[in-house]
C-alpha positions as CSV (number, residue, x, y, z in Angstrom):
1,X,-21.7,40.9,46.1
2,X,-21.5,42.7,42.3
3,X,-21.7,40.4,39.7
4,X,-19.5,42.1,36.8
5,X,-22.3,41.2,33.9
6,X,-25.0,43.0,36.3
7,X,-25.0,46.2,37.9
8,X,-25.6,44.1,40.9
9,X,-26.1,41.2,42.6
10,X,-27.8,39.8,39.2
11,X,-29.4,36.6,39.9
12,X,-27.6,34.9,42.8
13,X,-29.6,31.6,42.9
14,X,-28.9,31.0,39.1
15,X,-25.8,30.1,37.3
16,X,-25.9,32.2,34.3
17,X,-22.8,30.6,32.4
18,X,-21.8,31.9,29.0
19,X,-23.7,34.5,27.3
20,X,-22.8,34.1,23.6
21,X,-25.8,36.4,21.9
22,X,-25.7,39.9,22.3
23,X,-28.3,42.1,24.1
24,X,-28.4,45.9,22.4
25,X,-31.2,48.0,23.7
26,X,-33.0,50.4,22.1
27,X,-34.0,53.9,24.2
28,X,-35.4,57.1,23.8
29,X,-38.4,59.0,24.8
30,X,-41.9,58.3,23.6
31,X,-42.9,59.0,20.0
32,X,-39.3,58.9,19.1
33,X,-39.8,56.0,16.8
34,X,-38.1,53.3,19.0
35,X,-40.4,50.7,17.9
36,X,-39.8,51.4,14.0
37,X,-36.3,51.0,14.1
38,X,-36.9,47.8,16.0
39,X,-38.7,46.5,13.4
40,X,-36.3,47.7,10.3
41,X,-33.7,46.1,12.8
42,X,-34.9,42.7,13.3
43,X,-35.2,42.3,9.8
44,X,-32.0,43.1,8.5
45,X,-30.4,41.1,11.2
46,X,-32.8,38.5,10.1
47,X,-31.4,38.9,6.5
48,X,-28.0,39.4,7.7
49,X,-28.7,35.4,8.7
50,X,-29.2,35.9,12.5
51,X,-31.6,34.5,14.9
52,X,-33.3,37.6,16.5
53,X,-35.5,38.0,19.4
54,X,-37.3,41.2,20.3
55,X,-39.0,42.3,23.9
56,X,-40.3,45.4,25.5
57,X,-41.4,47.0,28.6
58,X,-44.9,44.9,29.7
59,X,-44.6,41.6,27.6
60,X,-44.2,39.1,30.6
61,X,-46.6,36.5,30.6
62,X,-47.0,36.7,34.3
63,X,-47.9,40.9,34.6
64,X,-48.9,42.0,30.9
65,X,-52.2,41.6,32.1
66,X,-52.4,42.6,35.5
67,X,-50.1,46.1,34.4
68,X,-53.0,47.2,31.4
69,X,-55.7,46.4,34.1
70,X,-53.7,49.0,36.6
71,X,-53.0,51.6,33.6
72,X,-56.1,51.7,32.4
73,X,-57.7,51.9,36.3
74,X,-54.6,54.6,37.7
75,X,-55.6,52.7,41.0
76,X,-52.2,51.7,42.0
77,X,-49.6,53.5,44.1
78,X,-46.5,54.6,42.5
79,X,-44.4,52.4,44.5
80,X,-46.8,49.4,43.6
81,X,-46.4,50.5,40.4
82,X,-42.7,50.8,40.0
83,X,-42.7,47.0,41.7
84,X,-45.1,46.3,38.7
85,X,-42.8,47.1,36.5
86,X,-40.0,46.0,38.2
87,X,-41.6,42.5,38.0
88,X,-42.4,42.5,34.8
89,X,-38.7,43.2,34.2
90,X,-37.5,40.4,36.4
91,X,-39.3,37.8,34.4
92,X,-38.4,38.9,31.0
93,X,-35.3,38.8,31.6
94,X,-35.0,36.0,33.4
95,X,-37.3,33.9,31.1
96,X,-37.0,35.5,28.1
97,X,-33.8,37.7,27.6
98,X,-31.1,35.5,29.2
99,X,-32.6,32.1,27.7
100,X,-32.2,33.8,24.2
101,X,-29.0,35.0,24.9
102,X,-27.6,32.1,26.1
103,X,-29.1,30.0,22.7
104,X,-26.5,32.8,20.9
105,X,-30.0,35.1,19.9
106,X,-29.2,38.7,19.1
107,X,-31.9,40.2,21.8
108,X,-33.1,43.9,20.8
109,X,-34.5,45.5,23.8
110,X,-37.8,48.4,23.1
111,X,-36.5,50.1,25.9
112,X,-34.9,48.5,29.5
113,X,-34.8,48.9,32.6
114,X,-33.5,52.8,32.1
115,X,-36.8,54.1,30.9
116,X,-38.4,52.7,34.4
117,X,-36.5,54.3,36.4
118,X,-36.5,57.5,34.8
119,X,-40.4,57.5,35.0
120,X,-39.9,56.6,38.7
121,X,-37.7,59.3,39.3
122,X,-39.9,62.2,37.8
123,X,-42.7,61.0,40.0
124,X,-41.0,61.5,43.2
125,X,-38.9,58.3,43.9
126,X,-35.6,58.3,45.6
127,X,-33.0,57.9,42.5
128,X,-31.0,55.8,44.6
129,X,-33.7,53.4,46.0
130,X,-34.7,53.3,42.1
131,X,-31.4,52.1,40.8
132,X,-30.6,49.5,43.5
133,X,-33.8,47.6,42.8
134,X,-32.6,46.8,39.0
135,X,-29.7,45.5,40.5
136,X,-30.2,42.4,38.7
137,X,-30.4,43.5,35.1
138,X,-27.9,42.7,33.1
139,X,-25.7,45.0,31.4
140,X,-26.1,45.4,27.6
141,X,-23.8,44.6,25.2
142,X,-24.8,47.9,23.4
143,X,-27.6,51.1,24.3
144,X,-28.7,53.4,21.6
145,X,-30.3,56.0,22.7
146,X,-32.8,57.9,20.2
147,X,-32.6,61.7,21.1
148,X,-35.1,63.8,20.2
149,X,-36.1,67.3,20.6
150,X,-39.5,67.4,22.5
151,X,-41.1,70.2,20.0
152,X,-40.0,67.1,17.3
153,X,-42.1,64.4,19.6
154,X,-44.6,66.1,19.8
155,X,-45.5,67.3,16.4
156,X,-44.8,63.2,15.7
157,X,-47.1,62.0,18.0
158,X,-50.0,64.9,17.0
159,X,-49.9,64.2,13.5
160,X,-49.9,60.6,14.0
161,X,-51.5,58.2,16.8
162,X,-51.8,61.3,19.2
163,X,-50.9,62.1,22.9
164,X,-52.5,59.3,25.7
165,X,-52.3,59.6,29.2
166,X,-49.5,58.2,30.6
167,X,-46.9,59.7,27.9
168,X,-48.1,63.0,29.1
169,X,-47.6,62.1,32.9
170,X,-50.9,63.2,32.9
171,X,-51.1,61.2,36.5
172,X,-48.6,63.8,37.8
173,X,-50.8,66.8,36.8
174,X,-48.1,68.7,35.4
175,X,-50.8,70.8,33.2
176,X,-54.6,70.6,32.9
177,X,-54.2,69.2,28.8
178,X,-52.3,67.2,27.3
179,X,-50.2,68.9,25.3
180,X,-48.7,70.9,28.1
181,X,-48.5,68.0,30.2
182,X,-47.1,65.8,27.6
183,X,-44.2,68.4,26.9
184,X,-43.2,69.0,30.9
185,X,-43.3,65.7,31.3
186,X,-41.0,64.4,28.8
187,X,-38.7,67.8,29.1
188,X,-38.0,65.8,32.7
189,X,-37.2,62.6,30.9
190,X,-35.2,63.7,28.6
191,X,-32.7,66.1,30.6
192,X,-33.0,62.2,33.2
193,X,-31.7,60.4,29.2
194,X,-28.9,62.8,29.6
195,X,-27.3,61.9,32.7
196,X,-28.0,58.5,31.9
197,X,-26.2,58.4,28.7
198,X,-23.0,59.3,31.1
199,X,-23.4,57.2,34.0
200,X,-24.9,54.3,31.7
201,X,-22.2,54.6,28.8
202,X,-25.6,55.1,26.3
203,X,-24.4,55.6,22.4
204,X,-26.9,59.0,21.1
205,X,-28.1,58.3,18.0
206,X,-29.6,62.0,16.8
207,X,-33.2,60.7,15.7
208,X,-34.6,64.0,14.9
209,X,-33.8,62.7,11.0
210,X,-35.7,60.9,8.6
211,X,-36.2,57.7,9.8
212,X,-33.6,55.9,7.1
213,X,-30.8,57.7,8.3
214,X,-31.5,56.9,11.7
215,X,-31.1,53.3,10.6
216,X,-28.1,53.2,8.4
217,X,-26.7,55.1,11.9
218,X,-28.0,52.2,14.2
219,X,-26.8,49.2,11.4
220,X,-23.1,51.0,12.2
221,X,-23.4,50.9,15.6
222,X,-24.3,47.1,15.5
223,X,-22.6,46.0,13.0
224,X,-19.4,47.3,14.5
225,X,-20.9,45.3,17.7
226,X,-21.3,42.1,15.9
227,X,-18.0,42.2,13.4
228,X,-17.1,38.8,15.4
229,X,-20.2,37.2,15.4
230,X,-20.8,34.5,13.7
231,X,-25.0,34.6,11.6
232,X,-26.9,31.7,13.4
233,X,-26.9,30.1,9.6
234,X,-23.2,29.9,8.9
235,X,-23.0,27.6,12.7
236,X,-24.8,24.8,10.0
237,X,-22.1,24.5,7.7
């Protein structure tokens, strides 16, 4: 059974009930300055007089831990892996995400469940078998998705905190250094991005520009989304 505010079954042993916040995800490849415009987000929505709540891929209480330990070891399988994740997914949005939605919170979303499955895809998962396990995430209200040119990452990413492991695949072996690795890999994410930006109904937000216009883009985009919402402060009066 397909409930109509998941992409699957959601969670069939919870009533969900009404969902009065608004849950608007943020996506992109890494280095594409997701985490910025979160930031400059949550504030003026903060101004703006709403209550805000922000959340990420591996901030659940129950796996932040134990997913570091396994990155920082590349011990695990990738299907243990993707289950990590998967997890850690669950439980944020099941403990976290919903809960604020549900108390009317706009939820911004560094990434979802998108950028997961992407990663499991590239290393060798069946793209169906990755899809049907998110089957209970809950659709967004809204998905922007930061596009970037992977030349543009790159040259961010060396000329700031530089290139790690796991944003070059480097578990994959694509290339024996980074660089090389960093670009094949996220060359495979990003043409992944583009068919999910179809099949997901993703809003691409060019983010190869300073990081200002970017955001005037992304207030449009939201505050389009939230023209009937009420700020948190006005519900005092």
């Amino acid at each position: 059974m397909v409930d109509a505010n998941f992409y699957g079954a959601g969670f069939p042993y919870r009533e969900i009930g009404d969902l009065p916040g608004k849950l608007i995800v943020l996506e992109g490849s890494d280095g594409v300055g997701r985490s910025t415009q979160t930031h400059l987000l949550r504030t003026w929505l903060e101004d703006e007089g709403f209550a805000v709540s922000d959340t990420g891929l591996r901030r659940s209480e129950m796996t932040q831990e134990g997913l570091e330990e396994a990155r920082r070891g590349h011990t695990l399988s990738r299907i243990t892996m993707s289950l990590f994740y998967a997890t850690d997914f669950a439980d944020r949005l099941e403990n976290q995400i919903i809960p604020a939605l549900q108390a009317g919170f706009i939820v911004l979303s560094d990434r979802y469940f998108y950028s997961i499955i992407a990663r499991d895809i590239v290393r060798g998962a069946d793209p169906d078998w990755a899809r049907k396990i998110y089957g209970f995430a809950l659709k967004p209200d809204l998905v922007l998705y930061l596009k970037a040119d992977v030349m543009d990452l790159v040259s961010r990413l060396i000329h700031g905190r530089g290139l790690n492991y796991w944003e070059a695949g480097m578990d994959l072996r694509p290339s024996d250094n980074l660089y090389d690795s960093f670009i094949n890999y996220q060359s495979e994410l990003i043409l992944l991005f583009e068919q999910f930006a179809n099949e997901y109904g993703f809003t691409t937000i060019d983010a190869g520009r300073p990081v200002m216009d970017v955001f005037q883009d992304l207030q449009i985009h939201i505050s389009n989304l939230l023209e009937d919402q009420q700020p948190s402060f006005e519900e005092d009066f």
